[in-house]
Every structure is written in structure tokens, then in C-alpha cells.
C-alpha positions in Angstrom: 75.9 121.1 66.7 72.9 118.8 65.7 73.5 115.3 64.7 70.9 114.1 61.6 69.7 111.8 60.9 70.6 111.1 57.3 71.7 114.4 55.6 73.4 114.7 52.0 77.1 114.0 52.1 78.9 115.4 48.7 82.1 113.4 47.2 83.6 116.4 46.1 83.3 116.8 42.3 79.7 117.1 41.9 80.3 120.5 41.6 82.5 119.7 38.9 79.5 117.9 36.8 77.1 120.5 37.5 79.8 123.3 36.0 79.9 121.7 33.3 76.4 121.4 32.5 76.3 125.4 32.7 79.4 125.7 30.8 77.3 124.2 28.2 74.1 125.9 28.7 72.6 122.1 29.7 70.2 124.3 32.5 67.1 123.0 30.8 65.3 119.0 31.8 67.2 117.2 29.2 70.7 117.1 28.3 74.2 115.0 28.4 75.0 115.0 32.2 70.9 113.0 32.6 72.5 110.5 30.4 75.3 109.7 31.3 73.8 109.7 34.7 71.4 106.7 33.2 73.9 104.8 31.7 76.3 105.3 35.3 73.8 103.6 37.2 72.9 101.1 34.2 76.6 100.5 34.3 76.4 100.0 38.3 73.2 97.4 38.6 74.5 95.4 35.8 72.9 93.5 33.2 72.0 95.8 30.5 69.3 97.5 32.4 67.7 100.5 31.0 67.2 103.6 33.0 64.7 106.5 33.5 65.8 109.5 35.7 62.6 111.1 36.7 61.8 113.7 39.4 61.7 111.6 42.4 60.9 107.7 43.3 57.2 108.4 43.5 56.6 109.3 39.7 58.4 106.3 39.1 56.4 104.2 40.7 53.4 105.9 39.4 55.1 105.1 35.6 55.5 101.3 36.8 52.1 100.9 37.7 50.5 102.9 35.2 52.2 100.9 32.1 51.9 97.1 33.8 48.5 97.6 33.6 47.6 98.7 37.3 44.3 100.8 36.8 40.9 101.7 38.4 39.6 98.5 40.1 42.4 96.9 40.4 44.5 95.4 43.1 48.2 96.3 44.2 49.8 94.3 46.9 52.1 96.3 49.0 53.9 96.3 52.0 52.5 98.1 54.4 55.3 99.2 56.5 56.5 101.9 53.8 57.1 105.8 53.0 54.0 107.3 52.2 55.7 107.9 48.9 55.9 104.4 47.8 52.0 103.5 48.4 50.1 107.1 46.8 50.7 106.4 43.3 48.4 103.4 44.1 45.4 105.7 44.6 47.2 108.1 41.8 45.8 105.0 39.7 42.2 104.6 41.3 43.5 101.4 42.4 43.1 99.5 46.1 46.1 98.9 48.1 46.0 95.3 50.0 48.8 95.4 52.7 50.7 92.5 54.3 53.3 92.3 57.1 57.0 92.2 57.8 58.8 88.6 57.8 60.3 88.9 61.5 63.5 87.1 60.5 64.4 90.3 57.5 62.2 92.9 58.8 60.6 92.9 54.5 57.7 91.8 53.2 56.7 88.3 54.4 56.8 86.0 51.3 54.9 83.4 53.2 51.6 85.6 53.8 51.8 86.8 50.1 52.0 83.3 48.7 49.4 81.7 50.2 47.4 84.8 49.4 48.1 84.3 45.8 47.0 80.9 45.9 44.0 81.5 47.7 43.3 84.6 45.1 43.9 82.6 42.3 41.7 80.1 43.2 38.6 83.0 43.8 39.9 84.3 40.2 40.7 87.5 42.2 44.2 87.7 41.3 46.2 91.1 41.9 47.3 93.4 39.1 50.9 94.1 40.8 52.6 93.5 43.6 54.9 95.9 45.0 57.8 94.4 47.8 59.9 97.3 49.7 63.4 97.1 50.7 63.1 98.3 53.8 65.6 100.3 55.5 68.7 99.4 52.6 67.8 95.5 53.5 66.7 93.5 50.1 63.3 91.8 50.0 63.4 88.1 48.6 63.7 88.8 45.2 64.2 85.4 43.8 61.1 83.7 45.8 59.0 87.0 44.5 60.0 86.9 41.1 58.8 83.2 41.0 55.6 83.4 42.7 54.9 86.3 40.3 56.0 84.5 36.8 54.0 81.7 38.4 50.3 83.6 38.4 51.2 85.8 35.8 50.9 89.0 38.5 53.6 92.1 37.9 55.9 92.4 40.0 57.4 96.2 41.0 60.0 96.6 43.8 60.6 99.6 45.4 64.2 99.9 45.8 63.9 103.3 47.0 66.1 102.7 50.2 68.4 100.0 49.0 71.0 101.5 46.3 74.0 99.8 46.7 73.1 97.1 48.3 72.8 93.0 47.1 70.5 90.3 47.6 71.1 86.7 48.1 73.8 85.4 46.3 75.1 89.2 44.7 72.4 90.0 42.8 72.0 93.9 43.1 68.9 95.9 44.7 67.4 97.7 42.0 67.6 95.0 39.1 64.6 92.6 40.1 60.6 92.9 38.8 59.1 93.8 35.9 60.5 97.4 37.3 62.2 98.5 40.1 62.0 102.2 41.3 65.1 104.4 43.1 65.0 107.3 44.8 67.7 110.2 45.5 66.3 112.4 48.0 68.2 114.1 50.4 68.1 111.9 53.2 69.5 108.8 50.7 72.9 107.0 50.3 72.9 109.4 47.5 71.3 112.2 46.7 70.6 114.4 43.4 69.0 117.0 46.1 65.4 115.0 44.9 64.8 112.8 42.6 64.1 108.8 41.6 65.0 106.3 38.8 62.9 104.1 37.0 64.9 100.9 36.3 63.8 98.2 33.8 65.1 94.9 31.7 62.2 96.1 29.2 63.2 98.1 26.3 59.9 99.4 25.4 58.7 100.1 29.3 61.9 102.3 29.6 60.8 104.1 26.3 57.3 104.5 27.1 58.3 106.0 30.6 60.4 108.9 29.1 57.3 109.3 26.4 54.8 109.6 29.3 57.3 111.7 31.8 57.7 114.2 29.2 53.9 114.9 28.7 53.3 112.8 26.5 53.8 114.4 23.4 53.8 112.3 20.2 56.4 112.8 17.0 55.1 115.9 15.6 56.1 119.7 14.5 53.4 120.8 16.8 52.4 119.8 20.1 50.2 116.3 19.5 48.6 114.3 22.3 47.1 110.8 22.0 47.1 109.9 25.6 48.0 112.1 28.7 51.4 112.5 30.6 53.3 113.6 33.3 56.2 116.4 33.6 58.3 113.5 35.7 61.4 114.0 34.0 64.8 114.6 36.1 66.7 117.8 35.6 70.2 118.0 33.9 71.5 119.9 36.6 70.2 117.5 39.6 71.5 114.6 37.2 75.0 116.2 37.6 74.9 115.9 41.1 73.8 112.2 40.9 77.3 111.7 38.6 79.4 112.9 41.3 77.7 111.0 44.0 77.8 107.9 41.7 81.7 108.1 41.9 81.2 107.7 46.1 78.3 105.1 46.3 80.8 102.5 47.5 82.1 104.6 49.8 79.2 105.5 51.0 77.7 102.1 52.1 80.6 100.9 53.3 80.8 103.7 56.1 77.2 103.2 56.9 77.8 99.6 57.8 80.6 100.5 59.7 78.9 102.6 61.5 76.0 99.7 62.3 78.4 97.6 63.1 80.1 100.2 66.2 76.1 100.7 66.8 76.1 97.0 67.6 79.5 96.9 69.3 78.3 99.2 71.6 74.6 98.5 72.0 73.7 95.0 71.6 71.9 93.6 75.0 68.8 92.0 76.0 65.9 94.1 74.5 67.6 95.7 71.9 67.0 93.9 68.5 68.9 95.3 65.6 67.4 94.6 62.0 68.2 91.4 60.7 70.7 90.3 57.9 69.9 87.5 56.7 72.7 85.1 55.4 73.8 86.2 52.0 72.5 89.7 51.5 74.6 92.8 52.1 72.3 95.5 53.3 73.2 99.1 52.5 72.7 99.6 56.1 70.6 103.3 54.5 69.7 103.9 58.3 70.2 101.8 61.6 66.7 100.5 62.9 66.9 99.0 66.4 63.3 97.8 68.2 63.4 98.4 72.1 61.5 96.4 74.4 60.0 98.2 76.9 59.4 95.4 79.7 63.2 94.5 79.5 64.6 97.7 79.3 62.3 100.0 81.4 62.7 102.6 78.7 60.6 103.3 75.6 60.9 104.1 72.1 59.7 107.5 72.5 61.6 108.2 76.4 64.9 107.5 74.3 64.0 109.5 71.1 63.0 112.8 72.8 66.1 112.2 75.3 68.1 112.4 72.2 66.4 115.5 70.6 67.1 117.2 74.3 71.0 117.0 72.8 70.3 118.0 69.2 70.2 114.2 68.3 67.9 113.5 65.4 66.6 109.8 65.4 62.8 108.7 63.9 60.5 105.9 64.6 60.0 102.9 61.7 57.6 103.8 59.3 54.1 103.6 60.4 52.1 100.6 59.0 49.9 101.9 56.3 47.1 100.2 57.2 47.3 102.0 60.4 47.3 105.4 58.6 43.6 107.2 58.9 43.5 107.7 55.2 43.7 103.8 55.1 41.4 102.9 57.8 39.4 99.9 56.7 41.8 98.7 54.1 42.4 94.8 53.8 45.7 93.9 55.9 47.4 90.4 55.9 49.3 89.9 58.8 50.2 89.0 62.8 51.0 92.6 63.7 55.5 92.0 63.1 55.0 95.9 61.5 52.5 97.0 64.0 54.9 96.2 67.0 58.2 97.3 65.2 56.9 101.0 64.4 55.2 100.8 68.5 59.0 99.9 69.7 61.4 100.9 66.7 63.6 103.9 66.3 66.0 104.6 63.7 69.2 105.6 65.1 71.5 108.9 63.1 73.4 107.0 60.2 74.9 109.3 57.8 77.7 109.0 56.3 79.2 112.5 57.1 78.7 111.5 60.4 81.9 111.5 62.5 83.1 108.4 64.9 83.2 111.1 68.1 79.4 112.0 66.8 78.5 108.7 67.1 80.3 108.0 70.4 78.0 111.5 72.0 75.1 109.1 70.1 76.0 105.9 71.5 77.0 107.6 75.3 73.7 109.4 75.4 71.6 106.1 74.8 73.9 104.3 77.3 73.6 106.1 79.7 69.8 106.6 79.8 69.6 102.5 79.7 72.0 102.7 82.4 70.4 105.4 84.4 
């Protein structure tokens, strides 16, 4: 049988949920099991945060940057090594992307290239409208040195949390709560999955109100259909919330088996010229999927000899995201950075992490990969 990479594992009563939105004819967007599904992760992150359930992580992004202000001519500053999905509602926006590089001791953006871009920036009066941080891989960006350099030049501040559900940043604080916005996504591949969808999560009252006025086209308070701006049909589907309130009940779980399975990934792996991705001291990493970089000149095997020895055995792994400023659609674009992102996507490969996936399945994983570094 084939060993994902990350597939959807169900609790068990999501089925349940979903029943009882047909039982009550909830088949439409809108409807009881999409709010309570709102208020379970509200409930989760903590803090009174309000949340938007929209149709995946990428319209919630695009709602972010669209009501901080982000807009033609402007300027978002991104990580570059990202899902495609966390960079397009940049150009959704007419706006430029600026990308900057991985910090090689968390494998997330590298907050000392950003601020001493902002102060550079500043000083040119070229300040950018947003900046948006990814937590890469389930690890947590830096969110209290990100939030401060923000508040300090006045820049937003949107963190895509699209990867890191369930996991905490330095000293507890939960992925998910930190920006002016933070975005979540539940595709399939996911700690949890509504089968597709995202979250937009916000301490603002009014941005969480004027995302569920523009995902729902817009339309003002009227007997008739009234527009005084345009809108988006972004908003999440009863049904798919149902799932989410059955996988909700197993998020725990669900992280905790991941980094178990890390951890018998490291047990078994860890040698000269394998680098697992950091942890640094006082964040608890969701462990989403395990990325491991693989040095060639130490190991006599490359990233791609040991990923399509795997696929010969029905083993899914994937290389780290590649760099967007690497991408041809970005060629050209303005990139801060030693090349940390361009050499971990050259020798990185994510290694089958889900949370369905059985200790003997991981043991076929772990003997395959030995025993090609063996020979």
C-alpha cells in the first residue's frame, strides 16, 4: 500500500456533525455547525479572538491584505520560502512582493534581514504596506520580535499560520493569534482538515466583520441586492465546517502523534549530514511534516536519489518549498538574503508524517532510507 505524505486522518464523529447539518437542512454556505466551528477555534487560540471561516487560507490572506490597506503600488514583505498559496493574493492586490530568507537556526523568516530592512526603508520613506512571516513547516516565526518591529514603523503585520495549527511560540503563546491577522488553512494534507478550506483570525472586531461582509459578495443591508464596493464568494461551507468540528475534538491528538513520529524520525536518523528542522528553545512545533536537509558531500546521496528511491516503494516524500524568488513568474523580484532557502529546497525533503500513519509504516520509511545511506 502507498505511504503519504500527509493525508486526512478523521476522529470519528465528524460524520456525526455533518448529519446533523443535513438533519437540519444546514446544506447551504451559512448555518449553525460554521459557527460553532468559529467560536471552537476562537475557544482554542485563546484571547477573545474573532474568527472568519472562508473557503481556503488563500482568500484569507487575500481579505487580510485587502482591508490593512495592501493595494496597487504597494509593498508586501514575505517570505520567500512559501506555498504558492500564501504569496498570489499579493499580485491578487496589484501589489509587489519583496522576499527575504530563512533564519538558519528556525528554518522562518530571518528577523534580522527584515529589521534592518525596515530601518533602511524607513529612512528612504519607502516603508512597506504589510509584512507577511510564514510558519513554516508547523514551526512558529518570532512573533513577539515581529510584532514589535511592526508597531514600531507603523507597517501591518499578517502571519500566515497556514501550517502551524496547534502549535505555540515562545513562551505558550499560540500560532494563529499574532498580527494584525493571522490566516489558517484546512486542506487536506493539514493537521486538520475540513476537506479545503482556511480561517481568517483577528483581535479586530471590525476586520473580522468586514471580512464576512466582503466574503459574502459584498452585499450591503438592503431588500434587494445593493453593492457599494465589490466582494468575494470566500465564505466556508456549513457542511465542510462540520467536518472542521469533529477534527477540532482531535487537534491535540493530532500534534502530539506527529511529534512522536519526528521524534522516532530522529531516533533513527540523526547522523552527520542529516539536519533536521530546528526547534528552537521555548516553541512547540506542530511538527505538520518532518523536513530533513541532506548533504550530499557527506552522505554520497542526494535529495532527489533518496526521494525517487522512496517513490520506487510507494513512499510519498516532497522537497521544501521552492524559494519564490526562484519561481519564473518571479524572476527579477527584489530578494533579501544569503541563500539559507535557496540551499534547503536544493538539499531538503520532507519526510511522510501523517498522523494515520502506522509505527511499522514508518519503520518500511525509516529502513528504506537506511539502507540506501548504508548501501
Amino acid at each position: 500500500m502507498r505511504i503519504w505524505l500527509s493525508r486526512p486522518h478523521m476522529g470519528g464523529t465528524e460524520r456525526d456533525h455533518v448529519n446533523a447539518a443535513f438533519d437540519s437542512n444546514f446544506v447551504a454556505p451559512l448555518g449553525p455547525q460554521l459557527n460553532a466551528f468559529e467560536q471552537s477555534v476562537s475557544d482554542y487560540l485563546g484571547g477573545g479572538l474573532h474568527c472568519v471561516g472562508l473557503s481556503s487560507g488563500s482568500a484569507a490572506l487575500h481579505l487580510a491584505l485587502r482591508m490593512v490597506g495592501v493595494d496597487a503600488g504597494s509593498e508586501v514583505w514575505i517570505s520567500s520560502m512559501t506555498f504558492a498559496g500564501g504569496i498570489f493574493p499579493v499580485l491578487y492586490q496589484g501589489a509587489t512582493p519583496v522576499f527575504f530568507d530563512l533564519s538558519p537556526d528556525s528554518w522562518t523568516v530571518d528577523c534580522d534581514l527584515l529589521e534592518q530592512a525596515l530601518e533602511d526603508a524607513n529612512k528612504a520613506n519607502r516603508l512597506p504596506r504589510a509584512i507577511v512571516p510564514t510558519d513554516l513547516y508547523g514551526q512558529g516565526v518570532d512573533l513577539e520580535r515581529l510584532e514589535t518591529m511592526c508597531g514600531r514603523y507603523g507597517v501591518a503585520l499578517v502571519v500566515d499560520s497556514a501550517e502551524s495549527l496547534g502549535a505555540t511560540h515562545k513562551g505558550g503563546r499560540k500560532c494563529g493569534t499574532g498580527g494584525d491577522a493571522a490566516i489558517l488553512s484546512f486542506n487536506g494534507n493539514k493537521i486538520i482538515t475540513t476537506s479545503g478550506g482556511g480561517m481568517l483570525v483577528t483581535k479586530s472586531a471590525k476586520l473580522a466583520d468586514e471580512a464576512r461582509f466582503l466574503a459574502t459578495q459584498a452585499r450591503d443591508p438592503a431588500p434587494h441586492y445593493e453593492h457599494s464596493t465589490y466582494g468575494y464568494n470566500y465564505r466556508l461551507s456549513n457542511i465542510c465546517a462540520a467536518i472542521g468540528l469533529g477534527q477540532m475534538e482531535v487537534l491535540d491528538d493530532r500534534v502530539a502523534r506527529r511529534r512522536a513520529i519526528n521524534d522516532r524520525y530522529q531516533a533513527a536518523l540523526t547522523r552527520a549530514g542529516i539536519t533536521f528542522m530546528p526547534e528552537p528553545d521555548g516553541y512547540h512545533s506542530s511538527k505538520w511534516l518532518t523536513a530533513i536537509s541532506l548533504d550530499p558531500a557527506v552522505l554520497g546521496v542526494t535529495r532527489e536519489d533518496l526521494r525517487e528511491k522512496l517513490m520506487e516503494y510507494q513512499i510519498e516524500s516532497r522537497p521544501l518549498w521552492k524559494p519564490m524568488h526562484m519561481q519564473p513568474l518571479f524572476d527579477g523580484a527584489q530578494y533579501h538574503g544569503t541563500g539559507v532557502d535557496e540551499r534547503l529546497f536544493d538539499q531538503g525533503l520532507c519526510l511522510p508524517s501523517g498522523s494515520d500513519m502506522s509505527d511499522g509504516e514508518q519503520d518500511e520509511v525509516i529502513g528504506h532510507i537506511l539502507s540506501m545511506l548504508d548501501g
